[in-house]
RODO-2510 file (C-alpha; in nm, 4 decimals, decimal comma):
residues 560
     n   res          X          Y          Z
     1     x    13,1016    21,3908     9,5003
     2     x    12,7753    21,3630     9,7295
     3     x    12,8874    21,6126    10,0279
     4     x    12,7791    21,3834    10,3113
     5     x    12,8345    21,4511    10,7018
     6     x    13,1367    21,3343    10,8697
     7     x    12,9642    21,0216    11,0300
     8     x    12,8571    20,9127    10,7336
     9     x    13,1834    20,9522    10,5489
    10     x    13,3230    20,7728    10,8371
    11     x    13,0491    20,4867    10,8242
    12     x    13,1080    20,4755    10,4578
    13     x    13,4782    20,3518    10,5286
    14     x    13,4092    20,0858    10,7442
    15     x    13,2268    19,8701    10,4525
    16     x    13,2860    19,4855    10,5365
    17     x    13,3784    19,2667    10,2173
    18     x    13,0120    19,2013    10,2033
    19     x    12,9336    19,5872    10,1398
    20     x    12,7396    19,6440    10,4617
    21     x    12,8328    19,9241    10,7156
    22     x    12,7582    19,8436    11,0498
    23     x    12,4094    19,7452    11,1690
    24     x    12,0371    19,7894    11,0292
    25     x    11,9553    20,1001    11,2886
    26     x    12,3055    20,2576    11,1652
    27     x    12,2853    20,2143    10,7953
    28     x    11,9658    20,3590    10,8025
    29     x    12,1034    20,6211    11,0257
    30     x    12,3366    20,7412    10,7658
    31     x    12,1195    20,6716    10,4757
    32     x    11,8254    20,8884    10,6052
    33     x    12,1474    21,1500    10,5932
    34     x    12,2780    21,1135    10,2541
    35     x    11,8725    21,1712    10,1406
    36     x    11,8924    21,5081    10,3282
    37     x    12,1983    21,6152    10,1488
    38     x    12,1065    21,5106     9,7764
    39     x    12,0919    21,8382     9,5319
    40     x    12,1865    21,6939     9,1875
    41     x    12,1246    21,3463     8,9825
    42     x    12,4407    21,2644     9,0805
    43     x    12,4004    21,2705     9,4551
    44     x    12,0366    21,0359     9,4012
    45     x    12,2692    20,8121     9,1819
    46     x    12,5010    20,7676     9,5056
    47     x    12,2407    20,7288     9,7510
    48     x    12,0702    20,4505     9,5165
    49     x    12,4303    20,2589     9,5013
    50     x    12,4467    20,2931     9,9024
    51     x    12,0862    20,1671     9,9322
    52     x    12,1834    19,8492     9,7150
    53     x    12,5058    19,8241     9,8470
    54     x    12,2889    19,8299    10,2707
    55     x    12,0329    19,5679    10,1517
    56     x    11,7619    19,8919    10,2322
    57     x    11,6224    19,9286     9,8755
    58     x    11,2908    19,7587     9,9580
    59     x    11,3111    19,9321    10,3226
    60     x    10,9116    20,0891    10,3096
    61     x    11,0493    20,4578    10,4868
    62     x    11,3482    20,4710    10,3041
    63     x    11,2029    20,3886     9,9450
    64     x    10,9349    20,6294    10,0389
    65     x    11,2144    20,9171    10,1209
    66     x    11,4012    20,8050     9,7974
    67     x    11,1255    20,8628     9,5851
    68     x    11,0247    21,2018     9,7673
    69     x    11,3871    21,3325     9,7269
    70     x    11,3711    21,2177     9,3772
    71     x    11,0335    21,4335     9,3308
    72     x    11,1283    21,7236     9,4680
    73     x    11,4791    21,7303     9,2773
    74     x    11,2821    21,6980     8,9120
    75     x    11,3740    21,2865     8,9007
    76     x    11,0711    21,0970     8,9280
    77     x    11,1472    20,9405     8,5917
    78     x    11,4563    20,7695     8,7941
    79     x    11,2415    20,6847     9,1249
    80     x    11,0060    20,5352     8,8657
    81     x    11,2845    20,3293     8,7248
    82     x    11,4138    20,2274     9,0477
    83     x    11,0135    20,1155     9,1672
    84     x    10,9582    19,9181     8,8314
    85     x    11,2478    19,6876     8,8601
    86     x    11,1292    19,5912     9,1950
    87     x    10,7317    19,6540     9,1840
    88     x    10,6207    19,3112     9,2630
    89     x    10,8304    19,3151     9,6188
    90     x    10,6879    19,6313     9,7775
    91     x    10,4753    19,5578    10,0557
    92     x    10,3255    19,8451    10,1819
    93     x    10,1284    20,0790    10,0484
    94     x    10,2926    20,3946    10,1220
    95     x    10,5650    20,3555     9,8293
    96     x    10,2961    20,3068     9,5822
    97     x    10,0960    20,6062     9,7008
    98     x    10,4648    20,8063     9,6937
    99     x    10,5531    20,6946     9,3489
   100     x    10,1656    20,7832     9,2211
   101     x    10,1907    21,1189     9,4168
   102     x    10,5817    21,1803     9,2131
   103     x    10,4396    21,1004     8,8870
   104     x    10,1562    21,3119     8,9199
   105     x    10,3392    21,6115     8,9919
   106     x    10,5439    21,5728     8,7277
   107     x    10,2840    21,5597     8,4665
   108     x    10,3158    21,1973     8,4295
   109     x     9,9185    21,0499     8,4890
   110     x     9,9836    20,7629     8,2443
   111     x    10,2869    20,6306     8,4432
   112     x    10,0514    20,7255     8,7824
   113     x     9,7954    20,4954     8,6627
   114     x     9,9869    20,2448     8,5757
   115     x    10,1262    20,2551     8,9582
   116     x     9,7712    20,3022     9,0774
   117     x     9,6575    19,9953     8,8787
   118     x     9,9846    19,7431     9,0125
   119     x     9,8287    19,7852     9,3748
   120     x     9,5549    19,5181     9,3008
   121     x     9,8850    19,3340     9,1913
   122     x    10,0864    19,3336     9,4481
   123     x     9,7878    19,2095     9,6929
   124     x     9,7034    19,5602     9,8813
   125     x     9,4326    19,8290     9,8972
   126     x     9,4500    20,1756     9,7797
   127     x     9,3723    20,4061    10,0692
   128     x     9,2483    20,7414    10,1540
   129     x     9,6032    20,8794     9,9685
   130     x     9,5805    20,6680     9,6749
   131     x     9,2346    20,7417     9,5163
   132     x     9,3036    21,1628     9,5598
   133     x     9,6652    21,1147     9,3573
   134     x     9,5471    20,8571     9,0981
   135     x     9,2267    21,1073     9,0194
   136     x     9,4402    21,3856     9,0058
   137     x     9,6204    21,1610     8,6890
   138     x     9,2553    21,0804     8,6102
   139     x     9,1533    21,5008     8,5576
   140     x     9,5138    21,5053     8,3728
   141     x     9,4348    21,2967     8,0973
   142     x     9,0566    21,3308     8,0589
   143     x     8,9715    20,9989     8,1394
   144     x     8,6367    21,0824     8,2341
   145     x     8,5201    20,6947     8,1897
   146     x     8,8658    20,5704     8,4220
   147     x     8,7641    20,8092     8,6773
   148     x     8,3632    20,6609     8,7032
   149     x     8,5481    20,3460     8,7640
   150     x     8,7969    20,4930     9,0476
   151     x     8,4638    20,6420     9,1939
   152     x     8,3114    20,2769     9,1993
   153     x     8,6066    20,1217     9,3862
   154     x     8,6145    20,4052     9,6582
   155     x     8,2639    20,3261     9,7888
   156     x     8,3341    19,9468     9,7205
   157     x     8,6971    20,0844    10,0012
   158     x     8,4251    20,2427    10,2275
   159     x     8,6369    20,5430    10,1556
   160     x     8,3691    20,7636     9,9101
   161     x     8,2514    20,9879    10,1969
   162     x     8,6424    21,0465    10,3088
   163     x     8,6779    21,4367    10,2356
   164     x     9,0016    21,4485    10,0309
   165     x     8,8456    21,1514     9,8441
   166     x     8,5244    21,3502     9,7824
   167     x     8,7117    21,6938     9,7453
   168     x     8,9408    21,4739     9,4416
   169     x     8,6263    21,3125     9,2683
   170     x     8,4730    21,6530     9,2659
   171     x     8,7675    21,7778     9,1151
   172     x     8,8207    21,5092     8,8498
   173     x     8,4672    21,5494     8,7421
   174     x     8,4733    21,9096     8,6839
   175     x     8,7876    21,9112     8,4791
   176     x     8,6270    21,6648     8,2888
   177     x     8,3943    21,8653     8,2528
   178     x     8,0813    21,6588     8,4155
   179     x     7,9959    21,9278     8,6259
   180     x     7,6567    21,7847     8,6656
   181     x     7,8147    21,4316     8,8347
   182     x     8,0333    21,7241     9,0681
   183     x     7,7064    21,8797     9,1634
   184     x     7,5257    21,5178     9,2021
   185     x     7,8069    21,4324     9,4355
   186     x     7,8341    21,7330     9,5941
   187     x     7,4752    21,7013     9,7338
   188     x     7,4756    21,2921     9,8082
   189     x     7,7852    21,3646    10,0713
   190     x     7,6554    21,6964    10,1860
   191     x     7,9634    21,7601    10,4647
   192     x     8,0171    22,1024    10,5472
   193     x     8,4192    22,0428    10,5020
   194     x     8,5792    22,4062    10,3784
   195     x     8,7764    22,2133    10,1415
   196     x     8,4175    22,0232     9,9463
   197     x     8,2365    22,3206     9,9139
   198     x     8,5855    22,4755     9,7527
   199     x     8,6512    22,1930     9,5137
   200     x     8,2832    22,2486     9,4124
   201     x     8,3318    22,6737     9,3927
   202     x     8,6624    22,5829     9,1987
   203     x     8,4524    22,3352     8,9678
   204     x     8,1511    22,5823     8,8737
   205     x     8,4264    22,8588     8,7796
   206     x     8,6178    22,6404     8,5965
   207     x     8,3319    22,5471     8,3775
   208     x     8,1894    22,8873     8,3067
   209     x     7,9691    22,9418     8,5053
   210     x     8,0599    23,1625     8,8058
   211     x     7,7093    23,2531     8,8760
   212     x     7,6597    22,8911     9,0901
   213     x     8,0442    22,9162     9,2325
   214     x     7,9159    23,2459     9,3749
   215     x     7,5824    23,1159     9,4899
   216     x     7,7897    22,8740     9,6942
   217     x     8,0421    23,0629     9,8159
   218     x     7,7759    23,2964     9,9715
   219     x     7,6504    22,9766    10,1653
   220     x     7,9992    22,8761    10,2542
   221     x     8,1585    22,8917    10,6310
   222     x     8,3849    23,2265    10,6025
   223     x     8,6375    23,0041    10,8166
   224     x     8,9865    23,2021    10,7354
   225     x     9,1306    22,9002    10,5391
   226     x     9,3245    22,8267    10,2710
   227     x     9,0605    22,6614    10,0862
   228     x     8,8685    22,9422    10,1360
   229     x     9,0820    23,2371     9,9676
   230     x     9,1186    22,9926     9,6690
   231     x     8,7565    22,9783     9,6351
   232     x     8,6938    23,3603     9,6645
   233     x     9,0041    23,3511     9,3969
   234     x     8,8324    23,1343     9,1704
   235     x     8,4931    23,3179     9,1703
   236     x     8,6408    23,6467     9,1135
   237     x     8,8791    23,5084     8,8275
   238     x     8,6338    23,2931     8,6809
   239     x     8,4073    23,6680     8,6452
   240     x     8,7074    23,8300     8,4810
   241     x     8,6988    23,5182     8,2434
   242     x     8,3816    23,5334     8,1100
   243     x     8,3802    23,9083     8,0754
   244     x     8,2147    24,0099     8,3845
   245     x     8,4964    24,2696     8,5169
   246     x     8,1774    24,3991     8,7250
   247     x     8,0827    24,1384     8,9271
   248     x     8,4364    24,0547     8,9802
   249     x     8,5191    24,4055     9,1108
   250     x     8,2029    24,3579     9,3459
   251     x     8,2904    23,9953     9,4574
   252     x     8,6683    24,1629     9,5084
   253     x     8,5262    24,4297     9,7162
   254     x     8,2332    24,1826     9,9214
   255     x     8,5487    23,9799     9,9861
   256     x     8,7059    24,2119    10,1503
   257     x     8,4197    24,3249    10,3487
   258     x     8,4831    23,9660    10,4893
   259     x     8,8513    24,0553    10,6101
   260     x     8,9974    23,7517    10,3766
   261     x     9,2993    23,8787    10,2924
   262     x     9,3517    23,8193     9,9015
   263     x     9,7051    23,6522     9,7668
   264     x     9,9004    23,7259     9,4546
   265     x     9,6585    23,5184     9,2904
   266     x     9,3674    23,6814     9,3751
   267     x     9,5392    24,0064     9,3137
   268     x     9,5848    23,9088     8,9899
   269     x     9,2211    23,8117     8,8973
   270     x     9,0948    24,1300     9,0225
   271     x     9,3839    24,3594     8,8659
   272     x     9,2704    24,1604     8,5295
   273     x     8,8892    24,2729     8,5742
   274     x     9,0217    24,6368     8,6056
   275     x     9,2443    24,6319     8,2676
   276     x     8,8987    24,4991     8,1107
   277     x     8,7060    24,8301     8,3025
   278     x     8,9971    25,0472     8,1445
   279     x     8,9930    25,3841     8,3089
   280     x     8,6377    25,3217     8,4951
   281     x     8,8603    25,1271     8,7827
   282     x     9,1791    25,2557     8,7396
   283     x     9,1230    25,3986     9,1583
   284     x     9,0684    25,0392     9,2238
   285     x     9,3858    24,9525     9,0724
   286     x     9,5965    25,2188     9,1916
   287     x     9,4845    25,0836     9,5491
   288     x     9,5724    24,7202     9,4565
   289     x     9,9322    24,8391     9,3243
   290     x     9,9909    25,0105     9,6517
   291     x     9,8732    24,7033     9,8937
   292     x    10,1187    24,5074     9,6503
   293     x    10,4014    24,7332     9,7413
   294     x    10,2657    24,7451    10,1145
   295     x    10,2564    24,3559    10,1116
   296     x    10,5851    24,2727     9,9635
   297     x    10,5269    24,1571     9,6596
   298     x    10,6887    24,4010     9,4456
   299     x    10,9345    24,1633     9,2584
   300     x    10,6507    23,9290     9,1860
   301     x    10,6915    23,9337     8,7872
   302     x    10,2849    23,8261     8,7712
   303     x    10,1696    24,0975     8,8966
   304     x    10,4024    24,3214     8,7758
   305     x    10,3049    24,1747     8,4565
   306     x     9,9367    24,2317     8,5367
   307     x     9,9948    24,6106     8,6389
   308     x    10,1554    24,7372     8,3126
   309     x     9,8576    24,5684     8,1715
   310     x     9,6249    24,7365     8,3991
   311     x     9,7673    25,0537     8,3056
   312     x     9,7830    25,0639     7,9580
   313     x     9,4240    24,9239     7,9590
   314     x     9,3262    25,2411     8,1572
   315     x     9,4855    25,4866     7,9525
   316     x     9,7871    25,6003     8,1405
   317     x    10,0593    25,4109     7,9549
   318     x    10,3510    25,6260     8,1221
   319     x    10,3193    25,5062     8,4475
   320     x    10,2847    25,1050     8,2278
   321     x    10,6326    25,2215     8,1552
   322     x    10,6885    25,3169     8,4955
   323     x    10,6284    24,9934     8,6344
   324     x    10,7867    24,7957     8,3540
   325     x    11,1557    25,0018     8,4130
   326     x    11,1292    24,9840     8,7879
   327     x    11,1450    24,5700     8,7666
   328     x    11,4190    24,4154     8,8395
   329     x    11,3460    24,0758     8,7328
   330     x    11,1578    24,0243     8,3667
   331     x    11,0446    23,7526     8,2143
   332     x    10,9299    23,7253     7,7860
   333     x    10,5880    23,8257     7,9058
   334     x    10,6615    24,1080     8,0537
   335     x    10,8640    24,2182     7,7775
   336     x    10,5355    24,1086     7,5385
   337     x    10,3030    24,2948     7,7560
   338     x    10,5069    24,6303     7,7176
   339     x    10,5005    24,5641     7,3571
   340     x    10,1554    24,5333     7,3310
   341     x    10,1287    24,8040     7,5614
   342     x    10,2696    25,0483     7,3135
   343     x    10,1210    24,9571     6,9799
   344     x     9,7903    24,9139     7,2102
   345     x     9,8484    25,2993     7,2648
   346     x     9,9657    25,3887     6,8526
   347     x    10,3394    25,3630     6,9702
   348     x    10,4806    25,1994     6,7441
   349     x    10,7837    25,3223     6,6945
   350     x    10,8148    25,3268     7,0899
   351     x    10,7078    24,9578     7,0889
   352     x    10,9606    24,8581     6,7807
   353     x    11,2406    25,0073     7,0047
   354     x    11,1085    24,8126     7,3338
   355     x    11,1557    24,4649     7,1411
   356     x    11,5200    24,5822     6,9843
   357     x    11,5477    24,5980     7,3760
   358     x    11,4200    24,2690     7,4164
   359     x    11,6717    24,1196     7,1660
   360     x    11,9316    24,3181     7,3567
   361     x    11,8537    24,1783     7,6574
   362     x    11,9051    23,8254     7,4757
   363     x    11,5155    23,7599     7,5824
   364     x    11,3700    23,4632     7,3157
   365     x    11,0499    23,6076     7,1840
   366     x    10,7336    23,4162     7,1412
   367     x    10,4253    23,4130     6,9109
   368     x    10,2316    23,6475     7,1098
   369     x    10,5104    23,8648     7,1166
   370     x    10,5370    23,8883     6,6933
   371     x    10,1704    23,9204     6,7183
   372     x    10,2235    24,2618     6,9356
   373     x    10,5269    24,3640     6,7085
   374     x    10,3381    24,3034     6,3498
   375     x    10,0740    24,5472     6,5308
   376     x    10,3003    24,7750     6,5818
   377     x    10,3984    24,7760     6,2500
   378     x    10,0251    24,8282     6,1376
   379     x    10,0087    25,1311     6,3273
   380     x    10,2561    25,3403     6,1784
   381     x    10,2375    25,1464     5,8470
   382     x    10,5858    25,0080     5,8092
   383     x    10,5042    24,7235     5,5956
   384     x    10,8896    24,6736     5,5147
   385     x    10,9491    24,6424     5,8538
   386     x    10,6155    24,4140     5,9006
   387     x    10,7337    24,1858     5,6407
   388     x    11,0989    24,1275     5,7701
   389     x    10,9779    24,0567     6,0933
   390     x    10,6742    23,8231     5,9606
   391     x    11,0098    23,6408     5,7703
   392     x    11,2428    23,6297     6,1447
   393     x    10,9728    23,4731     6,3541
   394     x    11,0240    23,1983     6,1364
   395     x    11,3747    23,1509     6,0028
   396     x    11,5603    23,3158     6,3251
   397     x    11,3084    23,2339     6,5837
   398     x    11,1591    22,8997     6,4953
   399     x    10,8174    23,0487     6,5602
   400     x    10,5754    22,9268     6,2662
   401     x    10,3045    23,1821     6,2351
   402     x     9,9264    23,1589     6,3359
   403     x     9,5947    23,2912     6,2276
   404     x     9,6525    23,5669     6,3921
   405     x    10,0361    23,6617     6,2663
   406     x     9,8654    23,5843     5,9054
   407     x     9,5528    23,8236     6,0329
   408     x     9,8269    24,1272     6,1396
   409     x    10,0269    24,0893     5,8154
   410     x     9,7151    24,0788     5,5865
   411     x     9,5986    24,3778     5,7957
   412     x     9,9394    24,5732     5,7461
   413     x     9,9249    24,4797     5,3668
   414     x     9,5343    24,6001     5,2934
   415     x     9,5894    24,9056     5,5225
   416     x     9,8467    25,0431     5,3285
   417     x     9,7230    24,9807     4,9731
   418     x     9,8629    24,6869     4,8958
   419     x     9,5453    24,4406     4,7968
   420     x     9,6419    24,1987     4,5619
   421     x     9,9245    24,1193     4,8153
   422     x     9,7017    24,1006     5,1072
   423     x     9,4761    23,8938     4,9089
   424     x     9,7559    23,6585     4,7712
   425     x     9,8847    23,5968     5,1205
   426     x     9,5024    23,4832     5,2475
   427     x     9,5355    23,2141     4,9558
   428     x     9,8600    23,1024     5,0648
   429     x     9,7881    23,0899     5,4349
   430     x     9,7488    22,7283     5,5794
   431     x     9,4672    22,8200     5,7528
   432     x     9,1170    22,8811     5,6802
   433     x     9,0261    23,2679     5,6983
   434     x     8,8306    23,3957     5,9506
   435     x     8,5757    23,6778     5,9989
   436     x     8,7965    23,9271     6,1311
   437     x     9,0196    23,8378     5,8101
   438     x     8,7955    23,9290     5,5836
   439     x     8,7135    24,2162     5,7729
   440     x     9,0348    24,3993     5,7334
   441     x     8,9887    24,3467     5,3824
   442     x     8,6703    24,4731     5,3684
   443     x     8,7534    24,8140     5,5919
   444     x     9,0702    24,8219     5,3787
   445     x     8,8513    24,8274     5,0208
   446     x     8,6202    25,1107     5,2064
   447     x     8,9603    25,2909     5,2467
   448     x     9,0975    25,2506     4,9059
   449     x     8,7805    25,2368     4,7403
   450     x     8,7866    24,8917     4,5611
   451     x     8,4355    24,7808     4,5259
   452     x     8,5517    24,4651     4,3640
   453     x     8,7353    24,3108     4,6553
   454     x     8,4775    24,4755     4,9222
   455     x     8,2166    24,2256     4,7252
   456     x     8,4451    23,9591     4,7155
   457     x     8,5186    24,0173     5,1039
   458     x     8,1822    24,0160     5,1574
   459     x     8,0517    23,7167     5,0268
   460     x     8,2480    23,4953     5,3000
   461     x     8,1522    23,7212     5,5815
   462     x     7,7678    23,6802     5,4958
   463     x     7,8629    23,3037     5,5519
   464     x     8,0826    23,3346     5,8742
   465     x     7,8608    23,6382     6,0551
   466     x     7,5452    23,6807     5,8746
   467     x     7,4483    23,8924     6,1509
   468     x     7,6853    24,1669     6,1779
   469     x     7,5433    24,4717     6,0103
   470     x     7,8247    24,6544     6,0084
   471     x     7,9638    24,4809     5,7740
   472     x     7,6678    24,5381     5,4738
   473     x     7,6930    24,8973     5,6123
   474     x     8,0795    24,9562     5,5080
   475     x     7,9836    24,7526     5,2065
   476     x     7,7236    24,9991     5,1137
   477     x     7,9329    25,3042     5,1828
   478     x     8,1937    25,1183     4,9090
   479     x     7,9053    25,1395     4,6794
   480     x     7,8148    25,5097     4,7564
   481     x     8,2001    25,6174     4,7699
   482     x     8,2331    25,4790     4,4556
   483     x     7,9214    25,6221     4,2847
   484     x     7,7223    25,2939     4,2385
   485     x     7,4198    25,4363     4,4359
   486     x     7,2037    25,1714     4,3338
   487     x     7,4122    24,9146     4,4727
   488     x     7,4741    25,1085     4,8013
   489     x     7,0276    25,1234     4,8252
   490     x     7,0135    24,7327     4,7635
   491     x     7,2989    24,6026     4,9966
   492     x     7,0992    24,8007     5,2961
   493     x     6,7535    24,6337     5,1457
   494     x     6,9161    24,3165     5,1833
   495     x     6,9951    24,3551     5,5138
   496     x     6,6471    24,4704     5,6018
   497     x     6,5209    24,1427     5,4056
   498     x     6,7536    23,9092     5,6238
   499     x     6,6567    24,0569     5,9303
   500     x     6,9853    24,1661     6,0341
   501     x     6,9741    24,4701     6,2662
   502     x     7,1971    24,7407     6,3549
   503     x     7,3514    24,7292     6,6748
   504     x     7,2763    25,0219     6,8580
   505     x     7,5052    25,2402     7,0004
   506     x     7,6102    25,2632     7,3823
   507     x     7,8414    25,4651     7,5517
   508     x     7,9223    25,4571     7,9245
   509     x     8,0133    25,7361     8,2086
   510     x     8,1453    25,7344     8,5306
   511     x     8,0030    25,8924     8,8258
   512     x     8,1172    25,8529     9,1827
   513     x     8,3160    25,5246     9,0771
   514     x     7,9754    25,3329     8,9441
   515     x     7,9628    25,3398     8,5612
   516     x     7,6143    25,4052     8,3986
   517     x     7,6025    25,2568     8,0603
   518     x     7,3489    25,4145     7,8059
   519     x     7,2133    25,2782     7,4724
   520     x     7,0411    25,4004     7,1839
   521     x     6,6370    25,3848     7,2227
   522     x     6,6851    25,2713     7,6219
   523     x     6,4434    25,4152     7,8792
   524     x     6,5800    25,1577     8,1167
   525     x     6,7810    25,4044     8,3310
   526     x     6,6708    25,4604     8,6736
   527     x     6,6721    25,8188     8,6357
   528     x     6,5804    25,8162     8,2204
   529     x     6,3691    26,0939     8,3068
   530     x     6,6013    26,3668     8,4698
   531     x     6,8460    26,3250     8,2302
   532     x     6,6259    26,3513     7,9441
   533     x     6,5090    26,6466     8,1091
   534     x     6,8645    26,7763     8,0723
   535     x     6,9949    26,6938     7,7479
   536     x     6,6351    26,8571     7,6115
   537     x     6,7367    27,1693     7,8599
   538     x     7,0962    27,1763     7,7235
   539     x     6,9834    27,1405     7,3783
   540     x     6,7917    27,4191     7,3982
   541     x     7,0468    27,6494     7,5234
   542     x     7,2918    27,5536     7,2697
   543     x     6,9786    27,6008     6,9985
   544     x     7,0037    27,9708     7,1207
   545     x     7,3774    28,0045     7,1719
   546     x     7,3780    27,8969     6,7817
   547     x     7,1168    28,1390     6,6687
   548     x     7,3113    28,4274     6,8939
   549     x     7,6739    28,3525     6,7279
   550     x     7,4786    28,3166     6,3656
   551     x     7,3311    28,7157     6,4326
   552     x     7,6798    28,8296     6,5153
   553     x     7,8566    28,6540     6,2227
   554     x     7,6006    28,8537     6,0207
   555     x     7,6789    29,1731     6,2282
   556     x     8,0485    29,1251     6,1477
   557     x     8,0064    29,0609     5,7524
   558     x     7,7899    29,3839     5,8152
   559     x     8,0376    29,5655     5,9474
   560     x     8,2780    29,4692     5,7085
***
């Protein structure tokens, strides 16, 4: 039973015949309380009978309440039940903004629209609240075309220059995708509201391009806002996801030059640029774990999540475990991430034993975690092993397998000898294979020395990457491994008559935390000349160290 206060248990007694308790004021009194007290569908269920049973179902605050309660409980299915029976009475436009605002949460837009669209019908005007909740449905579905038309009736409401209006029709239109209509907008209302400008910072990163989200947020007012942190969140993440770990470091660091204090969010975006840095930011992170602990935020699984990431990323995989066995609280991606952790590392017996302790732990596996386990398998060669679990995902775990379980197996298979099998299993895959399939069979027939299937590989990765030269180069060394020299000249005169170049070769340093990348042929460097300077100095030393050692071998086979 619904656990009301005393007054309203006593109220509830005193129903007349007629099944009213006392006056208007006083059953809306104790109504208002049962609302409060509602935890479970069972409680809503009661509160909807004593609403009937009052007369105050169509009561605008109540209804409103109602359908908030319902919301925040998980319900809005039954608050939407409970508004369509009666839709055509409501008469103010509160309920229909409450019951647009329910759905929407609750990943509902169709439903929301639906709402949205019944205001023309029940004679009233969407306000500043409606158009922000129904666009939100709008972004939802995609309904780029249904959100123009929104946009038409706000400036036909007067309402198109109204901030959260403008800051929801920005939004809609970037997670459409219309970036450009964002931007138009954008400049048309020009307001210098924090929350705009963020919508539009949000929008540029969203879309892929976090070069224009920065260029804004450099023009922005640094006013310590919300909206603010979520737009130096979104630049900094939206870096990280295009591959730009630098720039997000130096946005990370610029913002806090600007004492905005970043959240577990934007914690998370910059821990995820240092696990792409590996050991080059590894300081950074270190100092990111410890304003975590200094913070608070130690049981927040996310960034725990992110850390043993971080770590194993940066090379120091023992203090990934470290963090991992110091949670209290984990969740299937944590367990995934140590996983992946390991076999990242070549653990994988250590990161076969971490999932046993998953299914110990009674801890439902997904596909990405049978992605990090048939690694594991690859990289100690247990192809047993690889092809019981490849069978479980399926038959125990109701996981069907993906490109890239059918990519690890194949792998496994062709790494260990076992061709024909490897081969068989890309025929039976339901999936077209991709480059990096054909790959591992082509690195696999370099290993085992099977010309036949490194041609075969070969002939679908000139179609898929025509470009990569490193795969005509393994191709060639088949040839030359296997004695067909002529073969091994014409695949590299081939690749000289397609044009396809060899990538050249980089490698990268640290020095006094900036990291100086160098590549083959580059005279780019700022200082090219006083380090050539000093690889020709240290070549010349070692020239003489070599000549030394090579007279005192000969003094020794003297001697002897």
């Amino acid at each position: 039973m619904i656990r009301l206060s005393r007054s309203a248990i006593e109220a509830g007694r005193r129903n007349n015949k007629c099944g009213l308790v006392l006056g208007a004021a006083e059953n809306e009194r104790v109504l208002c309380s049962v609302l409060k007290s509602c935890s479970n569908l069972k409680h809503v269920e009661q509160a909807h009978g004593l609403m009937l049973r009052t007369a105050l179902d169509h009561d605008t605050i109540l209804l409103t309440q109602f359908i908030d309660k319902c919301s925040s409980l998980g319900f809005s299915s039954y608050a939407y039940s409970m508004f369509s029976f009666n839709s055509q009475t409501h008469s103010h436009i509160y309920v229909f903004n409450a019951m647009i605002k329910a759905l929407t949460l609750s990943h509902s837009a169709f439903e929301a629209l639906l709402v949205y669209k019944s205001i023309g019908w029940a004679k009233l005007r969407p306000d500043g609240y409606s158009f922000p909740f129904a666009l939100k449905a709008v972004a939802d579905l995609q309904a780029v075309r249904l959100g123009t038309q929104i946009h038409s009736q706000t400036i036909c409401a007067g309402l198109d220059t109204n901030n959260h209006v403008v800051t929801a029709l920005i939004q809609m239109y970037s997670s459409c995708a219309h970036i450009l209509d964002a931007r138009q907008l954008f400049d048309i209302v020009s307001v210098d509201e924090v929350s705009v400008w963020s919508a539009m910072v949000a929008g540029y990163a969203k879309v892929g391009d976090p070069d224009s989200a920065w260029d804004l947020l450099d023009r922005m007012t640094q006013t310590q806002t919300n909206a603010l942190l979520i737009s130096w969140t979104a630049v900094i993440a939206g870096y990280a996801q295009m591959d730009r770990p630098n720039k997000a470091i130096s946005v990370f660091r610029r913002m806090q030059l600007e004492n905005v204090e970043p959240d577990e969010i934007a914690m998370l975006a910059a821990l995820s640029a240092c696990a792409q840095l590996g050991a080059i930011q590894i300081e950074l992170g270190e100092c990111i774990h410890g304003y975590i602990h200094k913070r608070g935020f130690d049981q927040m699984v996310p960034l725990k999540n992110a850390l043993i990431e971080m770590y194993a990323k940066s090379g120091n995989i023992c203090k990934a475990l470290q963090v991992f066995e110091n949670m209290n609280h984990t969740t299937v991606v944590t367990w995934t991430t140590i996983i992946s952790a390991l076999a990242f590392h070549g653990l994988g017996t250590q990161a076969l034993e971490m999932f046993s302790r998953m299914e110990t732990a009674k801890v439902e596996p997904n596909d990405i975690t049978f992605i990090a386990v048939l690694s594991a398998c690859t990289h100690i060669g247990l192809v047993d092993l690889g092809r019981y679990y490849f069978n479980v995902m399926r038959y125990r775990h109701a996981v069907q397998p993906k490109i890239q379980h059918y990519g690890c197996m194949i792998d496994l298979l062709a790494r260990a000898g076992y061709l024909r099998e490897a081969l068989g299993l890309v025929s039976q895959m339901p999936f077209k294979p991709s480059a990096a399939i054909w790959g591992s069979l082509l690195a696999a027939s370099n290993i085992h020395a099977d010309a036949e299937l490194g041609e075969f590989a070969m002939q679908h990765l000139m179609k898929l990457e025509p470009w990569n030269s490193g795969n005509y180069a393994i191709l060639s060394n088949i040839y030359a491994s296997t004695g067909k020299w002529e073969k091994s000249v014409m695949t590299r005169k081939m690749m000289r008559e397609k044009g396809v170049r060899k990538m050249p070769g980089w490698s990268f340093i640290q020095v006094s935390n900036r990291a100086h990348e160098f590549i083959a042929g580059d005279t780019s460097h700022p200082q090219f000349d006083r380090i050539h300077g000093i690889l020709f100095n240290m070549n010349e030393q070692m020239k003489i160290a070599h000549h030394q050692l090579s007279e005192l071998c000969e003094l020794l086979d003297f001697d002897g």
